[in-house]
C-alpha positions in Angstrom: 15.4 -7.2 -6.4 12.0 -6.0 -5.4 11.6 -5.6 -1.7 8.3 -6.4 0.0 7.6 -4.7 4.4 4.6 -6.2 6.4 3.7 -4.5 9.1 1.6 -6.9 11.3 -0.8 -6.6 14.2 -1.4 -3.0 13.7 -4.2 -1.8 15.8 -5.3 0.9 13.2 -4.5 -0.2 9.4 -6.0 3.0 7.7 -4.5 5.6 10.3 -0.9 3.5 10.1 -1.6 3.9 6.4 -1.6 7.5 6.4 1.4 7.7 8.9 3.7 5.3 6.3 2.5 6.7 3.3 4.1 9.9 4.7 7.2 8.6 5.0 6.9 6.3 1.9 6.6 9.8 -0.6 9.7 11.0 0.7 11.4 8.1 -1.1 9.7 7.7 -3.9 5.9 8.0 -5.8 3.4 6.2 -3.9 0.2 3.8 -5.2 -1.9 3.3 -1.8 -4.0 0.0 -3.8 -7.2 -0.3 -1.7 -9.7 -3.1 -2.2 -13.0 -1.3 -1.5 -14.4 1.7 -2.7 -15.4 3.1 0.9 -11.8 2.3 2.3 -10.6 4.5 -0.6 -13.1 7.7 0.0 -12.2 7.6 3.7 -8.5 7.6 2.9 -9.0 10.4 0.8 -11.3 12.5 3.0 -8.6 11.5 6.4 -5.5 12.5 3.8 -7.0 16.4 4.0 -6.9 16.1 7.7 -5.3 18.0 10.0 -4.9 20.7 7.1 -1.2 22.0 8.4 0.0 17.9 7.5 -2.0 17.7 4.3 -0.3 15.1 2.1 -0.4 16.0 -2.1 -2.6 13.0 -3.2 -5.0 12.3 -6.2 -7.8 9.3 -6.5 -6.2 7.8 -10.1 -8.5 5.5 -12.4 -6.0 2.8 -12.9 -7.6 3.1 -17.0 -6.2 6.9 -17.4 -2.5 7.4 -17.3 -0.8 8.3 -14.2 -0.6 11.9 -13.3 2.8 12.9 -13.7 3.5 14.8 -10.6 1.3 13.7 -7.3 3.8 12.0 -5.2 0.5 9.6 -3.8 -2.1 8.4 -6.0 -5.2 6.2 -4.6 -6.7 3.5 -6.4 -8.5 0.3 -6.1 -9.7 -1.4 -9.5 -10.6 -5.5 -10.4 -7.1 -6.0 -11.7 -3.8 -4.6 -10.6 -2.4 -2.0 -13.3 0.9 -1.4 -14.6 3.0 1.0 -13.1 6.7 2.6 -13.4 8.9 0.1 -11.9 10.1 2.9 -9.1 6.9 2.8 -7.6 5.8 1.7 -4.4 2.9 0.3 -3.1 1.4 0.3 -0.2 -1.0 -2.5 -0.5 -4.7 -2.1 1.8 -6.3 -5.1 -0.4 -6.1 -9.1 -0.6 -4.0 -8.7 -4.3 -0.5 -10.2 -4.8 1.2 -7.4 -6.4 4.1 -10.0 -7.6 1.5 -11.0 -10.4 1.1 -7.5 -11.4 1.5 -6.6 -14.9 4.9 -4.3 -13.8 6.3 -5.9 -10.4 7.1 -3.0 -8.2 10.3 -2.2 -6.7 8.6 -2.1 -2.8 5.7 -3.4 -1.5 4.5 -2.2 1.7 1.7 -4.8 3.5 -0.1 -3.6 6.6 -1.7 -6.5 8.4 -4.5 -5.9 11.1 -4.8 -8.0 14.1 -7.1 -10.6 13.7 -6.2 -14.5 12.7 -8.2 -13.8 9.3 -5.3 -10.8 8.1 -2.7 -12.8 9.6 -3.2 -15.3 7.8 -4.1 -14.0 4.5 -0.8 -11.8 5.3 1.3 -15.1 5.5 0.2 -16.5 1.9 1.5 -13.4 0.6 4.4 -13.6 2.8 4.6 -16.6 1.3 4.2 -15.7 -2.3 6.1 -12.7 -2.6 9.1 -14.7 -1.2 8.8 -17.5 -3.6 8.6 -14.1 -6.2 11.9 -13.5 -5.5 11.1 -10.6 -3.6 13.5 -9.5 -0.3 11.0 -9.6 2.9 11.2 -7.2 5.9 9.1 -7.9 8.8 8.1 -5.7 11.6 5.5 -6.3 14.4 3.9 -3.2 15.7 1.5 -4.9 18.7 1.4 -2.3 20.9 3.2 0.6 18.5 0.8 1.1 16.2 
């Protein structure tokens, strides 16, 4: 059964992002799925930063195949590619990765602070559930 994390109210979505997908490689491959071009350049410049943490990471074209070996890819594209079931992804855009072409085995959803992400977070809480898709919730006000 596919598994799907929010994180909610988190102060900082892009630094969290870098903190989980972290953690996230150390179980398995990681697609960080971004929804704008300039979220996914930033990402990928703060990834290289501080050097002694560095993170192995690629920017994939979801229309190439998937490099074999980098434990975190970043992409953002119109429409959600297929991937190898075992991946997880850690999900920075508006997309309902149950509709993808190859459901994942985890989704990770970070959710900012405002009403707007919460409530965009809640439809896909909301979806992914009705997926059939086991839910984790954590709040990190004031953690994160």
């Amino acid at each position: 059964m596919p598994k799907a994390t929010f994180y909610t109210h988190v102060a900082q979505p892009e630094v969290f992002a870098n903190r989980l997908a972290a953690r996230a490689v150390k179980e398995s491959r990681v697609l960080l799925w971004v929804g704008q071009t300039d979220v996914l350049e930033r990402l990928d410049r703060d990834l290289w930063q501080p050097p002694e943490s560095f993170m192995p990471h690629e920017i994939w074209q979801p229309q190439h195949p998937i490099p074999p070996e980098t434990p975190l890819l970043l992409a953002s594209a119109p429409q959600l590619p297929p991937l190898p079931a075992d991946f997880t992804v850690l999900n920075l855009s508006p997309d309902f990765w149950h509709t993808a072409p190859t459901v994942p085995a985890r989704v990770l959803e970070i959710v900012g602070t405002s009403l707007e992400e919460l409530d965009e977070a809640r439809a896909r809480f909301k979806a992914y559930r009705q997926n059939g898709f086991a839910i984790e919730h954590f709040n990190m006000q004031d953690k994160a």
